[in-house]
C-alpha positions in Angstrom: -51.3 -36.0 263.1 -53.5 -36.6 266.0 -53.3 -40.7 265.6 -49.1 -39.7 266.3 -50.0 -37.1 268.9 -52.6 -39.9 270.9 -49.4 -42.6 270.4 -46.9 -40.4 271.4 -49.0 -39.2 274.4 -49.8 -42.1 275.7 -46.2 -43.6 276.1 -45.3 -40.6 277.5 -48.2 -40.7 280.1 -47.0 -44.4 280.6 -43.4 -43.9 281.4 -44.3 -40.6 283.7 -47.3 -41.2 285.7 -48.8 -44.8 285.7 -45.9 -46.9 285.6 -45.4 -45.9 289.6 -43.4 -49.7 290.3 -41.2 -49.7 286.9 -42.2 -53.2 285.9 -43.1 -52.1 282.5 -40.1 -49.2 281.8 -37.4 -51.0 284.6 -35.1 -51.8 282.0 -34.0 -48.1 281.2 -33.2 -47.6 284.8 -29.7 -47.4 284.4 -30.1 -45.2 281.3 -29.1 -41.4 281.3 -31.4 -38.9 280.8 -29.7 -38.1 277.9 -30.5 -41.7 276.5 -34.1 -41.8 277.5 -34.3 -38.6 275.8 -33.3 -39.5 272.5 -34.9 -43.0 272.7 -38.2 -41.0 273.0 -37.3 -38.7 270.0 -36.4 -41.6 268.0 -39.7 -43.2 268.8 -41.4 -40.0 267.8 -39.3 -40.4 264.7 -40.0 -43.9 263.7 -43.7 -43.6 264.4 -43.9 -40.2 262.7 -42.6 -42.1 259.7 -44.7 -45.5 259.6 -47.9 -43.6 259.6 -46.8 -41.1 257.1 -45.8 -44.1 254.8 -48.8 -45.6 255.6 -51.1 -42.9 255.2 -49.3 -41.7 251.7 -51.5 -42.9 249.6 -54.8 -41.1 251.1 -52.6 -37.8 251.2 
């Protein structure tokens, strides 16, 4: 869980405070914050599931 809360956190740290210019988030601009919102809860989704697929079989 903390490999998922260091990912996670780090995007999030990325698209809030050191991405000041927008070269590396500029294409969700014109997004709502509705979007941006559930784009980040499906990433949290997707990468939730990858490492707990990956990590199944030392569970």
């Amino acid at each position: 869980m903390l490999a998922i809360v260091i990912i996670v956190g780090a995007v999030v740290i990325d698209f809030l405070w050191l991405d000041r210019d927008r070269k590396r988030w500029g294409w969700m601009k014109s997004w709502s914050t509705f979007h941006k919102v559930l784009f980040f809860a499906g990433f949290f989704v997707v990468s939730t599931c990858i490492y707990l697929g990956l990590s199944a079989g030392f569970i």
